[in-house]
C-alpha positions, 0 to 999 in steps of 0.5 A: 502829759504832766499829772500832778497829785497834791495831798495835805494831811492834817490832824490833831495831837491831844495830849492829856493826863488821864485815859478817861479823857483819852477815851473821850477824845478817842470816841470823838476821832473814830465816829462809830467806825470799827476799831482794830487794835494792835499792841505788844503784849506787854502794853496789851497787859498794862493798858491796851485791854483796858483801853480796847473794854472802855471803847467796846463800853462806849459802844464801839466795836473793837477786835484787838491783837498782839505781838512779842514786845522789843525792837526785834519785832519790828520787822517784816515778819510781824508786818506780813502777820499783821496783814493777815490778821487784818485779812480776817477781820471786818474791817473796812476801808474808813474803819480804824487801826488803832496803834497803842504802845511804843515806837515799835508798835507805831512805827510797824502798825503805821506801815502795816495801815499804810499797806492794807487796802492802799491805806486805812486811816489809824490812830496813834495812842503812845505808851513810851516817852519815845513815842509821845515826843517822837514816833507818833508825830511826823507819819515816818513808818517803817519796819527794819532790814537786817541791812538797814534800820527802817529800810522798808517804810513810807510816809503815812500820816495818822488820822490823830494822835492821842498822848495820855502821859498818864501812862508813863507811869508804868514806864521803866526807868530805861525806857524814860531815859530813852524817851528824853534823848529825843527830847534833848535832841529837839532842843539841841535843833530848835529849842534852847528854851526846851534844852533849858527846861530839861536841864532843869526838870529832867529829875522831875521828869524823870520821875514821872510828875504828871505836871512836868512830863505833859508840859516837857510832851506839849513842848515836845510836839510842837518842836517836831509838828513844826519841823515836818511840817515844813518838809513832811516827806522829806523832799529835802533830805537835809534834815535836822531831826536827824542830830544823832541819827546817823551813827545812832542807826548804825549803833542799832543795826550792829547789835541787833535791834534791841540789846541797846534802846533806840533813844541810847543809840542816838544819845550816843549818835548825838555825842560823836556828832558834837564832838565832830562840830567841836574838832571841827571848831563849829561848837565851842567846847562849853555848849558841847560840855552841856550837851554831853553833861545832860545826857550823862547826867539823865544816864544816856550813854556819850562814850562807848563804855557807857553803852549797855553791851559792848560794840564792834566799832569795825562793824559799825564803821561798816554798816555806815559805809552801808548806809552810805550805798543807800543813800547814794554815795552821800553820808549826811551828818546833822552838826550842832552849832550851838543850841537851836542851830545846826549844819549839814556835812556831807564831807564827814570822814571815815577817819573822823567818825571813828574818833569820835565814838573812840573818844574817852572809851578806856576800856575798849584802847585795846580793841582794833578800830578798823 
């Protein structure tokens, strides 16, 4: 006997500058249904409370909560109160989650509405320039594990995706930084013409020109729409959103979730990967300058002494050998070949690895590498 259960999920990402249209369209996808909403406490503060009062004005019924703000709390903890928290609400089966924040809220509020009742649909509001151009999209969930980043997940698409880039207004400088690694990343893979507009915008973008950031979020979303929409569920695990990932992940998981930003660790993830591809002669020195010349010039780090707290580079080396059991036995490495080209490597080495985060890292030639 051979059973077959085929699904295709489609939604609408609307990207919009102000919340009164936010609400608008919010109002429009949830349909009278009940609304839980769950944000951290410092979105709660700036803009999930306001957000939770205008929809319970227009008529909704909203309950809201919140957990501790910052990548430690992506973890299983929250997820299990969460659930529990959902337990004691009203909500129904076709009712909806409602996940207003960063990519730490999206990605551990998407696993919790993947989980509670086998699935109730959510909605995804983005508060960070992470979120905009990269959590929200793509229904990749997850909570992190003290061995792995994201190591419990599933994919679970959402019912919508609503980007008010009005609200990067209240984001810190840091976490704008963070937010345009993804982006620069994208152009890298698939868009030069993206990799172009930053170089010649990110001063703009970076200061927050409404005009400017809904046009780089807009360019953003189709890039990574596209792209998954070609492999949603990652049949194929040869994927290049994962430019910079690799040694990203392992960057995160040896300094604790947190001390550096997610959208650092891959900038700098991204850097060694290009300095492979060039050592390797698949990048030509130029293309490669401009990426690490981007980067630095936004204020992501390309080289360990860049980084925001210091990194036991052994550790790291470690936890990709770690990576490398999960994945069965294979480390994939996302190597750019010039702008909106890339190769998947599987034969990186360990020895390769190391020189590429060791490289131009003065401060740290007197430390043992392993």
């Amino acid at each position: 006997m051979i059973t077959t259960a085929d699904r295709q999920d489609r939604y609408t990402v609307f990207v919009c500058r102000h919340e009164r249209a936010a609400v608008d369209r919010l109002r429009a996808e949830i349909d009278g249904r009940r609304v839980a909403l769950i944000s951290d406490h410092t979105v709660t503060r700036l803009h999930a409370r306001r957000l939770a009062n205008a929809l319970a004005d227009s008529g909704l019924e909203v309950t809201a909560t919140s957990f501790p703000s910052g990548e430690a709390s992506k973890s299983m903890a929250t997820a299990t109160s969460l659930l529990d928290w959902l337990a004691g609400t009203a909500l129904a089966r076709r009712d909806i989650v409602l996940a207003v924040g960063g990519g730490v809220v999206i990605d551990t509020v998407g696993w919790v509405a993947s989980a509670y009742m086998r699935g109730v649909p959510y909605i995804n509001v983005p508060t960070t320039l992470l979120a905009h151009v990269d959590a929200a999209l793509g229904g990749k969930v997850a909570v992190d594990h003290a061995t792995a980043k994201n190591l419990i997940g599933a994919f679970y698409q959402p019912k919508a995706v609503v980007s008010n880039v009005g609200y990067l207004r209240t984001l810190e400088p840091r976490q704008m930084r963070a937010g345009l690694a993804e982006v620069i990343k994208k152009g890298v893979i698939a868009s030069p013409e993206l990799f172009e507009f930053i170089e010649r915008r990110h001063a703009d973008i970076r200061a927050g020109d409404p005009a400017t950031t809904a046009r780089l979020v807009h360019g953003a979303s189709v890039v990574k729409t596209s792209l998954v929409a070609k492999d949603p569920y990652e049949l194929d695990l040869r994927r290049p959103l994962n430019f910079g990932h690799t040694i990203g992940h392992a960057v995160e998981t040896v300094t604790g979730y947190g001390p550096i930003l997610h959208g650092e660790a891959v900038a700098f993830g991204m850097a060694c990967a290009a300095r492979i591809a060039e050592r390797r002669g698949l990048l030509d020195r130029r293309t490669r300058a401009r990426l690490t010349n981007l980067l630095a010039a936004v204020g992501l780090p390309v080289v360990l002494d860049d980084l925001p707290v210091w990194l036991d580079v052994p550790a790291a080396l470690g936890a990709l050998r770690q990576i490398r059991k999960i994945r069965d036995g294979v480390l994939r490495f996302v190597l750019p070949v010039a702008l909106g080209e890339t190769v998947i490597a599987d034969d990186v080495t360990e020895a390769e690895i190391r020189d590429s985060i060791m490289a131009g890292a003065a401060g740290y030639g007197r430390l043992r590498t392993g």
